[in-house]
BALOTI-205880 format. One record per residue (C-alpha): residue in one letter; residue number from 1; x, z, y. Coordinates in pm, 1 decimal. Last residue first. Layout:
<atoms>
  rest   nr        px        pz        py
     A  NUM         X         Z         Y
...
</atoms>
This chain:
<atoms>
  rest   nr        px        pz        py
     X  445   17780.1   12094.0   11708.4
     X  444   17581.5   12141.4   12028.4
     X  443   17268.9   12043.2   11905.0
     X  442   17267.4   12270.4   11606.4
     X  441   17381.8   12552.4   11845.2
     X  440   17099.0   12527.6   12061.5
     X  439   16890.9   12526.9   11801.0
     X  438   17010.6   12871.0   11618.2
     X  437   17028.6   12997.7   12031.6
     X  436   16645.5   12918.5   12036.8
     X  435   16565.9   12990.4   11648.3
     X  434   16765.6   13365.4   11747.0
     X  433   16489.1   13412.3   12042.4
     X  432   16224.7   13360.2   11893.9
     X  431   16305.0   13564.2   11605.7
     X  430   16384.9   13835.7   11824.1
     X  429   16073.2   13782.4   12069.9
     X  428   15902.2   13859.7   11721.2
     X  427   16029.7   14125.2   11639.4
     X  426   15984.0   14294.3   11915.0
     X  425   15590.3   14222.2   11947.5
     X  424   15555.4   14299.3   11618.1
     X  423   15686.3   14626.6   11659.7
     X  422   15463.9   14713.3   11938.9
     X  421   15203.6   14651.4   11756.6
     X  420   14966.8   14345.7   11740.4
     X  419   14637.6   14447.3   11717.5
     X  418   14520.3   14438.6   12074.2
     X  417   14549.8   14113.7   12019.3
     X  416   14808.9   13817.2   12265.3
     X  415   14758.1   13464.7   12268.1
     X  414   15093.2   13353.6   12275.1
     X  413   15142.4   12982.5   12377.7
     X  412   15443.5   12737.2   12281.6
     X  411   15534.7   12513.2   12544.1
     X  410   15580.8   12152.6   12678.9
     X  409   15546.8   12142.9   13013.2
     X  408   15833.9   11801.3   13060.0
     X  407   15618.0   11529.6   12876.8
     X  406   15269.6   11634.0   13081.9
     X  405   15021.2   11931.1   12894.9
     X  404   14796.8   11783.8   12648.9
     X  403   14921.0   11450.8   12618.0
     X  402   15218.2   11619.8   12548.8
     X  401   15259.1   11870.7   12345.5
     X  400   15141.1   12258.7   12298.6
     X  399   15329.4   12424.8   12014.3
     X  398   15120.4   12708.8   11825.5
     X  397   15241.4   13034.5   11743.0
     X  396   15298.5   13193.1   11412.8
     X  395   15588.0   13388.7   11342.5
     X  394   15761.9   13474.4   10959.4
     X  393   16085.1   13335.2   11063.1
     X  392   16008.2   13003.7   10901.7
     X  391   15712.9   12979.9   11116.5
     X  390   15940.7   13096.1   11446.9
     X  389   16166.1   12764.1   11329.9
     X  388   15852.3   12550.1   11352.5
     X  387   15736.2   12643.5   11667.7
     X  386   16108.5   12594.2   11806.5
     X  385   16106.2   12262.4   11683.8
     X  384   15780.5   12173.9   11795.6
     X  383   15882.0   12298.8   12197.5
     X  382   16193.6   12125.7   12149.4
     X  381   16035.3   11806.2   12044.3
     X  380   15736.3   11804.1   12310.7
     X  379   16030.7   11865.3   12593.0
     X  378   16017.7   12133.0   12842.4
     X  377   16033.6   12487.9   12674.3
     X  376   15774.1   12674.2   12878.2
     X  375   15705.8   13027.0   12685.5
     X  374   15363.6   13046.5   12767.9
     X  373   15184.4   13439.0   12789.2
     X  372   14788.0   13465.2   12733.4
     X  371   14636.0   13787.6   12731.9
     X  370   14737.6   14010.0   13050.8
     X  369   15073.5   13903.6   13123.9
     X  368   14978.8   13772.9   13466.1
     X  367   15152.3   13402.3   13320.5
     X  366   15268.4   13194.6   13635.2
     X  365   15580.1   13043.0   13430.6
     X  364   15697.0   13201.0   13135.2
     X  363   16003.8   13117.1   13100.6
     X  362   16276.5   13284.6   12880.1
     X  361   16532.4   13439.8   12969.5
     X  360   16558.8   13720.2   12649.3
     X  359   16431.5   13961.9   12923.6
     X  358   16136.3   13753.9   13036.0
     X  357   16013.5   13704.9   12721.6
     X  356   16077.3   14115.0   12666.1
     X  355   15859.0   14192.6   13005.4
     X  354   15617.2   13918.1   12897.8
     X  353   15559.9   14063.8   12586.2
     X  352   15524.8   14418.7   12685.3
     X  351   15260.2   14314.6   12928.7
     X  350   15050.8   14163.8   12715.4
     X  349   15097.7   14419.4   12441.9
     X  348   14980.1   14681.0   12735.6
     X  347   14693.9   14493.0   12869.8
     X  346   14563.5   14429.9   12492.1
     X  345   14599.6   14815.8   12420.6
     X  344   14409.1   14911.0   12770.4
     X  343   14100.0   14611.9   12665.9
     X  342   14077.0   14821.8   12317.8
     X  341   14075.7   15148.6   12509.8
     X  340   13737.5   15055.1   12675.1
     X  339   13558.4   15132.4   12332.6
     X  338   13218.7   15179.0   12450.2
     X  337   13171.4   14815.3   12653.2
     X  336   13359.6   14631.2   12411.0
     X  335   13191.3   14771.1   12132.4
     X  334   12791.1   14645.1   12276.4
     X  333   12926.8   14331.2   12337.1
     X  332   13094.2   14291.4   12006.2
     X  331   12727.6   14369.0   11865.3
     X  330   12575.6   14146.7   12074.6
     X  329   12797.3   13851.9   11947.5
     X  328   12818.9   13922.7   11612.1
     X  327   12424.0   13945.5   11638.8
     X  326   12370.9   13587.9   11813.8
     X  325   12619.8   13447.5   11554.9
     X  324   12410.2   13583.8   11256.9
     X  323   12101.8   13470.6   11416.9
     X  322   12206.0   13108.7   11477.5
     X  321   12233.9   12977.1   11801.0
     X  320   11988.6   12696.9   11887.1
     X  319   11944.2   12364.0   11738.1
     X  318   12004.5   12077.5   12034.7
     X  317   11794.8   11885.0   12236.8
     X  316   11622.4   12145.9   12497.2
     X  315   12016.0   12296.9   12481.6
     X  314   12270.3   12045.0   12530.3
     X  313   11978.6   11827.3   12689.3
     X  312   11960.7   12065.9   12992.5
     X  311   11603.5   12041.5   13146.0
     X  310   11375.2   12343.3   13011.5
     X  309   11644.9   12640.5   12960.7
     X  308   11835.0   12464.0   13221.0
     X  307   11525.0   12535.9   13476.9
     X  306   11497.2   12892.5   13370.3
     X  305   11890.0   12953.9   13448.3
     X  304   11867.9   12832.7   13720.2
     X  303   11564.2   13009.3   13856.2
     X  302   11710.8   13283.3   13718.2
     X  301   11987.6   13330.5   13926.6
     X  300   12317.7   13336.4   13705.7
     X  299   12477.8   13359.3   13338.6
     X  298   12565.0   13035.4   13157.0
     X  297   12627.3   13053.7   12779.5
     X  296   12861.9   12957.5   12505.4
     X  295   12901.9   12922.5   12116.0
     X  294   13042.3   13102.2   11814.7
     X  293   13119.3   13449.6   11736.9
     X  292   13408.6   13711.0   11786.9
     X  291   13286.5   13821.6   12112.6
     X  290   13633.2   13806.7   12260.8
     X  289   13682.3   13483.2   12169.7
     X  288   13436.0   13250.7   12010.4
     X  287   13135.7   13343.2   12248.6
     X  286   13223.7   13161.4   12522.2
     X  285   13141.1   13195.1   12919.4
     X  284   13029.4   13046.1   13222.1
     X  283   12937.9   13224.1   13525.4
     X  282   12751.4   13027.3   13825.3
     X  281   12647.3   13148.4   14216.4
     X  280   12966.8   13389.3   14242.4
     X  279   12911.5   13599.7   14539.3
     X  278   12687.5   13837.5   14260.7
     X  277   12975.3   13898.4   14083.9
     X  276   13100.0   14168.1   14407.5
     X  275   13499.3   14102.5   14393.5
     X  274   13735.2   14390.3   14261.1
     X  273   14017.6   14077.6   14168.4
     X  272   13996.5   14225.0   13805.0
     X  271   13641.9   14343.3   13776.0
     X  270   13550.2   13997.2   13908.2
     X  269   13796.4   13831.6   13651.0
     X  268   13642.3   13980.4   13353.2
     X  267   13435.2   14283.1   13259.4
     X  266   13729.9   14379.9   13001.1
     X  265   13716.9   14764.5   13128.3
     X  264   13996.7   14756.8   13314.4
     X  263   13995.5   14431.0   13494.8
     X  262   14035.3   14093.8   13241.6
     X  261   14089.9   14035.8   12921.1
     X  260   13751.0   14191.8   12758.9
     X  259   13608.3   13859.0   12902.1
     X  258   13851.2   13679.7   13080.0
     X  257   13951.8   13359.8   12850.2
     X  256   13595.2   13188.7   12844.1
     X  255   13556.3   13328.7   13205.1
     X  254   13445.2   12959.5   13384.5
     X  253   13342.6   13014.6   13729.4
     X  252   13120.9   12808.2   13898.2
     X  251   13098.7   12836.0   14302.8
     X  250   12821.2   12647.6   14508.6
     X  249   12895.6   12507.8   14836.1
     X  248   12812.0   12561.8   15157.9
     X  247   13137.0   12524.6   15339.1
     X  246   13209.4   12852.3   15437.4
     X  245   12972.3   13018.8   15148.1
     X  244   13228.7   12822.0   14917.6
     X  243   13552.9   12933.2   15081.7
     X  242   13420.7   13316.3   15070.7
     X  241   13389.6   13296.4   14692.0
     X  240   13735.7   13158.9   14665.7
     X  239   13935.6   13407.6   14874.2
     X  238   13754.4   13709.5   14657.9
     X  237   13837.8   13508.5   14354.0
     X  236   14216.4   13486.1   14361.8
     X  235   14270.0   13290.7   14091.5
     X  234   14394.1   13377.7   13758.1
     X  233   14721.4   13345.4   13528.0
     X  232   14753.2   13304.7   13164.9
     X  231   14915.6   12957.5   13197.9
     X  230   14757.4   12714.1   12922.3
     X  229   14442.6   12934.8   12922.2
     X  228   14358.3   13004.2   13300.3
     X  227   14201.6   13306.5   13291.2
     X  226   13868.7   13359.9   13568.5
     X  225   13899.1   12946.8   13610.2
     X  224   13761.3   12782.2   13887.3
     X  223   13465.2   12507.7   13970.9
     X  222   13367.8   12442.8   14317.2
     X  221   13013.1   12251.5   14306.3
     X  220   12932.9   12041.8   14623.2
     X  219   12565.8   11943.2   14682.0
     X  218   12473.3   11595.7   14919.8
     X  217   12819.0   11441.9   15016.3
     X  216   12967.2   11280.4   15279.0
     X  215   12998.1   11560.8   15468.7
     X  214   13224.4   11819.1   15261.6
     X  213   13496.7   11549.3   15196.2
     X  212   13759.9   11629.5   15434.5
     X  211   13700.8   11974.1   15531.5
     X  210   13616.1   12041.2   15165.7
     X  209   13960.5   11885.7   15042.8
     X  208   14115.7   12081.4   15295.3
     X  207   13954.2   12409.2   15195.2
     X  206   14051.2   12337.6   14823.4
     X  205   14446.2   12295.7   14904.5
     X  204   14436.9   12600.2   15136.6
     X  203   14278.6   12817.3   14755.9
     X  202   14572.0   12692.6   14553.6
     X  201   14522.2   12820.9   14223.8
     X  200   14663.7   12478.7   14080.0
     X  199   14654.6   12229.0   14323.1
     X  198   14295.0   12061.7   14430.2
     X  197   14143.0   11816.5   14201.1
     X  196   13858.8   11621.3   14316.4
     X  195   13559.6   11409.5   14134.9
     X  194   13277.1   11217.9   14252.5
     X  193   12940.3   11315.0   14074.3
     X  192   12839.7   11035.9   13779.0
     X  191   12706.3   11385.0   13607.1
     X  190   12850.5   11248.6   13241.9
     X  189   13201.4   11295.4   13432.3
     X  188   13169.2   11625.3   13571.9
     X  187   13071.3   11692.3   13224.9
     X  186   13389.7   11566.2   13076.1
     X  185   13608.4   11733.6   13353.6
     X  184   13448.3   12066.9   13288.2
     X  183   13454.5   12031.9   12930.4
     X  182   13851.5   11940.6   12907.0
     X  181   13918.8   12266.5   13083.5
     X  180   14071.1   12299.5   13500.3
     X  179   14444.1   12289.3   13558.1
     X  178   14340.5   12084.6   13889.7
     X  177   14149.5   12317.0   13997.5
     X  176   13828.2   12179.7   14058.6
     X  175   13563.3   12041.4   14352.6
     X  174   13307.4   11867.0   14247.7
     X  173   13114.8   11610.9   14466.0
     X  172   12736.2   11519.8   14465.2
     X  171   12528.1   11199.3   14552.0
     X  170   12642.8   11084.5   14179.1
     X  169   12479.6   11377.4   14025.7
     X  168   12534.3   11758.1   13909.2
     X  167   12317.4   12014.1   13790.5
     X  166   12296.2   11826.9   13434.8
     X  165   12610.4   11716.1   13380.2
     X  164   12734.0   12012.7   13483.3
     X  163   12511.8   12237.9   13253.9
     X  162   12569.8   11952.4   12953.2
     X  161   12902.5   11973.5   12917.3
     X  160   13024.4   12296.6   13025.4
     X  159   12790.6   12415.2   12737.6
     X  158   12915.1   12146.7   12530.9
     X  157   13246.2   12316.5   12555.6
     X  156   13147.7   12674.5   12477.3
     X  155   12925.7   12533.2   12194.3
     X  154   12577.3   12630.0   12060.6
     X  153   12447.8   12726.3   12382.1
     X  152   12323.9   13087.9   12547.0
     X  151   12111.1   13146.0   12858.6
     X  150   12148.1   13416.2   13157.9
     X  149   11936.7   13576.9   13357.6
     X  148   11965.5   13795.3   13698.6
     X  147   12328.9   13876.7   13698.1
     X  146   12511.5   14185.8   13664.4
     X  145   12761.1   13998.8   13460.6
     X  144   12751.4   14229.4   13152.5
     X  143   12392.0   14292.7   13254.0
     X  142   12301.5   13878.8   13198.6
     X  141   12517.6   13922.2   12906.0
     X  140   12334.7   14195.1   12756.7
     X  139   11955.1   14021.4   12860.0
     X  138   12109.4   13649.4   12709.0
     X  137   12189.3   13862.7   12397.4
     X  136   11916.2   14053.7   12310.0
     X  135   11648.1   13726.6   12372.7
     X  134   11878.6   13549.5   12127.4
     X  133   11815.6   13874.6   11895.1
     X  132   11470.4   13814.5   11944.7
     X  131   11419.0   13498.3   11825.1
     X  130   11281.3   13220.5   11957.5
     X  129   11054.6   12921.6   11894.3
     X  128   11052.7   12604.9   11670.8
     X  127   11092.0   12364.8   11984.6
     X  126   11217.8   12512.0   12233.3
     X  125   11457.6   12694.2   12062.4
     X  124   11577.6   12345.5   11934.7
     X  123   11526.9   12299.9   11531.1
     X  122   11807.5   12279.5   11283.8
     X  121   11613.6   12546.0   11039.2
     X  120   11518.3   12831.1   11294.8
     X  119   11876.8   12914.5   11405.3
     X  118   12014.2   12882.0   11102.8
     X  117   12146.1   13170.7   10831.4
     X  116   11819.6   13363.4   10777.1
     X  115   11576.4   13573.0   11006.8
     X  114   11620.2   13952.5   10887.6
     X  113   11822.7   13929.3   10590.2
     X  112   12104.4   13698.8   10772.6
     X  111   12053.5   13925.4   11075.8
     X  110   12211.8   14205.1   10880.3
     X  109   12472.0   14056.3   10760.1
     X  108   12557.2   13921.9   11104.8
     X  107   12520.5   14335.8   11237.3
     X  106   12710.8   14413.0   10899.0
     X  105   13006.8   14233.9   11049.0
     X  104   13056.3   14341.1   11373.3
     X  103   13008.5   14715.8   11264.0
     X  102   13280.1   14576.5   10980.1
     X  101   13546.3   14464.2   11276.0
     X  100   13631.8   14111.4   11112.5
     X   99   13670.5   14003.4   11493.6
     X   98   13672.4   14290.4   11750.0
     X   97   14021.5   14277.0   11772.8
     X   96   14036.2   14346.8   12123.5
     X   95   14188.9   13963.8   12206.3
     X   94   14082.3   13771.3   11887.3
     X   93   14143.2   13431.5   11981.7
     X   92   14415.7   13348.9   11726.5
     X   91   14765.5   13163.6   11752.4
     X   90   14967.5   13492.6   11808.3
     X   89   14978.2   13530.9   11467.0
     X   88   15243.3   13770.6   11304.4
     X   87   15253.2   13605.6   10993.9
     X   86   15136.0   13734.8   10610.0
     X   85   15248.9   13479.0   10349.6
     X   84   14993.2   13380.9   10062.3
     X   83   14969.5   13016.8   10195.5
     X   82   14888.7   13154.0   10545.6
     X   81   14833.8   13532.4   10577.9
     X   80   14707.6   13605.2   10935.2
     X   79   14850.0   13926.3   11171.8
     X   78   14709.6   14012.3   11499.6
     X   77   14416.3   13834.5   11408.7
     X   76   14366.2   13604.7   11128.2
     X   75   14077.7   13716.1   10842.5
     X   74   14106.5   13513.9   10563.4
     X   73   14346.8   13283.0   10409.5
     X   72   14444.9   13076.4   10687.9
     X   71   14494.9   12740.4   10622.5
     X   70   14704.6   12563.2   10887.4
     X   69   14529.5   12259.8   11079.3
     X   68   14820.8   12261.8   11286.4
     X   67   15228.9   12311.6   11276.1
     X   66   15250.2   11964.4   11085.1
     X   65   15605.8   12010.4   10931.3
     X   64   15902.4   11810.5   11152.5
     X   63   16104.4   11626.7   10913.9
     X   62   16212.4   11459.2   11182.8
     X   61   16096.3   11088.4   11107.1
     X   60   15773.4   11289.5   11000.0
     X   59   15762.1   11398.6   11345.4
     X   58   15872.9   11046.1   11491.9
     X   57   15548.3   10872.3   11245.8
     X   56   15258.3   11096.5   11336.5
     X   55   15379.3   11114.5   11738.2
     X   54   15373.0   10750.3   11738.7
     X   53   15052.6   10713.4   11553.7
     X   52   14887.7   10948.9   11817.5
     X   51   15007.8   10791.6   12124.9
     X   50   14921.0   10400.2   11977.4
     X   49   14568.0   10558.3   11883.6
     X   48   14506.6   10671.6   12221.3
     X   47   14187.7   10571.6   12317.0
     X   46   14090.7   10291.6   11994.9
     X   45   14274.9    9935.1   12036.5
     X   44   14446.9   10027.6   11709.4
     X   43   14105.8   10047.3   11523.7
     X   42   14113.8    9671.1   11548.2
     X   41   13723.0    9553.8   11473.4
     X   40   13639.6    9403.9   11816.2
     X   39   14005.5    9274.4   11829.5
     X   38   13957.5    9113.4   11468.2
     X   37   14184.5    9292.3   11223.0
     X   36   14551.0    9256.8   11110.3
     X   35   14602.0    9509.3   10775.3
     X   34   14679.6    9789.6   10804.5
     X   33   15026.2    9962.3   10857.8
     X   32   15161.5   10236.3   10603.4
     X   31   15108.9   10640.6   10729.4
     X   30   15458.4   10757.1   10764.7
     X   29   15663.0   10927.9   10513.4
     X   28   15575.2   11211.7   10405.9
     X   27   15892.1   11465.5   10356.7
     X   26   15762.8   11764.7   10578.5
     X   25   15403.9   11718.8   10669.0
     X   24   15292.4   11472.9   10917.5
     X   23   15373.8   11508.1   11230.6
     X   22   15128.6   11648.1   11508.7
     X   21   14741.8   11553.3   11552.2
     X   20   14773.2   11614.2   11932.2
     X   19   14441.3   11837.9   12021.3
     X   18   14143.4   11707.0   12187.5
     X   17   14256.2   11327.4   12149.5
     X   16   14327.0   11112.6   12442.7
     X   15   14013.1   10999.2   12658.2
     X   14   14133.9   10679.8   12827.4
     X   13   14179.6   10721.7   13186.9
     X   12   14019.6   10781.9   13501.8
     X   11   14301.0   10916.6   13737.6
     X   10   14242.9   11237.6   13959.4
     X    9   14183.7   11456.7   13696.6
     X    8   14502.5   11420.2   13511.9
     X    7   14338.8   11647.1   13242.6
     X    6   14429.0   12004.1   13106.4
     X    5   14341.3   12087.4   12727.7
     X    4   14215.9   12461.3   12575.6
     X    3   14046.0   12413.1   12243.3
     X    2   13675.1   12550.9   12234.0
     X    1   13594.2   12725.0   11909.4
</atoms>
């Protein structure tokens, strides 16, 4: 599963950790020092060990339980049980619900018997062969899309990874949002390509930056989220696509949060903004989500696509999908596109949630209220103190700190199902909303 991070992308700095470890749990006390080691041996000196240990050791100064790595005891979507306890559980993926559906699960099962559990024994595709469940896929996707081919990775980050490191090189420039994912940053990176941000969803800001830079450099790849994951807005594509063919560039757009979120029938962001796909030259996507599997895949001409399927090393180097995931995949596909009302249900919980957030004056920034809803609390303690209060009120939602987002965009983030029901949604902006004023209170007094 890919985790959703923004980057300063302007300033190369020390690669923080994916995901802020968090306190400890409630009552330990902090993690005892080690012993003084040789600088070349001083795991102190390590990207953002002092940041880590610091948030470790004031969370467990706090008494501030550890709102990650949770245990869920089986199935989580709209609801989870954790430690025998059932939660509402807006920290989950599973948009239509679609994950832990049995037709979704007997098609795995079924490609267990057929071709095993691994790919083809922790061999590349290239390598040991394909399958023809792989070949399923990439055709379903490539339709889903209406593109010409697509190809399928492992990972939804690595694919990000290893296609832009891969296209791209130090003669080149991309172009991003500057709310863009961890992967895209990290692969612009591996491509030695120079690297801009433009503002958030700001299409002006990305035409000056292309008026500016456009000549000095050989290709120019504008990257762009369909569903951006930390705000649960979108760009306005249309505007985007005709930017690139202005200044002959290429457009990539990355729809690991759009599929079955966005436009009626869960096509994505083109359905949504009622653009033609085919003026978008790149369109990446995850498996995790929607299609309740594992991995990612590019979907595009298919002369790209047939040239990554023999140059990029995240895929000629690297085992291919397994069967089971391929099939969960496919078969999610295959429901999304018959069972339209799922994407309707998810729309409408979105909505509902944002319309009560709003109500009990909260903020929730940019959010379209079609998936993904923030409530913006500010500070990296209020935002794990409120986390942890919704817990104890039977609510699970995950607290996003800083590194991740900058000290002062701290939030919690709702990933909304289209199994949540109505009543869970009230609640639970009730409980929320009671641990606010409860806090509030508590620091008053």
């Amino acid at each position: 599963m890919r985790h959703e991070h923004r980057l300063r992308p302007q300033r190369q700095r020390p690669q923080r950790p994916a995901q802020p470890p968090g306190p400890t749990r409630r009552g330990a006390a902090p993690a005892a020092a080690t012993p003084a080691e040789s600088p070349g041996r001083d795991l102190g000196t390590l990207p953002g060990m002092r940041d880590f240990e610091t948030m470790r050791d004031a969370g467990a100064a706090l008494g501030i339980e550890n709102p990650y790595f949770r245990q869920h005891d089986g199935v989580a979507g709209g609801r989870s049980s954790i430690g025998g306890r059932s939660y509402v559980n807006f920290a989950s993926y599973n948009y239509v619900g679609l994950n832990g559906d049995p037709r979704v699960a007997a098609a795995a099962k079924a490609a267990v018997d057929r071709f095993g559990v691994s790919a083809s024994a922790s061999a590349s595709r290239l390598a040991s062969g394909e399958r023809p469940i792989h070949a399923e896929l990439e055709a379903a996707l490539a339709a889903h899309h209406r593109a010409e081919a697509c190809l399928t990775f492992v990972s939804g980050h690595a694919t990000n990874v290893t296609v832009i490191g891969q296209l791209m090189g130090p003669r080149d420039l991309i172009l991003h949002d500057r709310l863009i994912h961890n992967s895209v940053a990290e692969g612009a990176r591996l491509s030695g390509a120079r690297r801009i941000a433009f503002a958030h969803n700001d299409r002006e800001a990305a035409e000056r930056e292309l008026a500016a830079h456009r000549g000095r450099h050989g290709r120019v790849l504008v990257v762009i989220e369909g569903h951006y994951s930390m705000d649960g807005d979108l760009p306005d594509l249309g505007r985007f696509a005709a930017l690139v063919r202005k200044h002959d560039a290429l457009l990539m757009v990355d729809e690991a949060h759009s599929i079955g979120v966005l436009g009626a029938t869960g096509q994505g962001v083109a359905e949504q903004c009622g653009v033609d796909p085919s003026l978008v030259d790149i369109w990446m996507g995850t498996l995790s989500k929607t299609l309740s599997s594992c991995g990612g895949y590019i979907a595009g001409q298919r002369r790209l696509v047939d040239w990554l399927r023999h140059t990029s090393p995240g895929f000629v180097y690297s085992v291919g999908l397994a069967p089971p995931l391929a099939a969960s995949a496919l078969e999610s596909l295959r429901l999304l596109q018959g069972e339209p009302w799922r994407v309707a249900r998810l729309q409408a919980n979105a909505a509902l949630f944002l319309r009560l957030a709003r109500q009990a004056r909260f903020d929730t920034g940019t959010s379209a209220g079609l998936g993904i809803v923030p409530i913006i609390l500010g500070s990296s303690l209020r935002a794990a103190q409120l986390a942890a209060a919704a817990f104890e009120g039977g609510v699970n939602v995950q607290p996003i700190l800083f590194p991740v987002v900058p000290e002062g965009a701290a939030r919690l983030r709702f990933f909304l199902s289209a199994e949540h029901t109505t009543e869970d949604i009230e609640r639970s902006i009730a409980v929320l909303a009671a641990a606010r004023d409860g806090l509030a209170t508590l620091k008053a007094s």
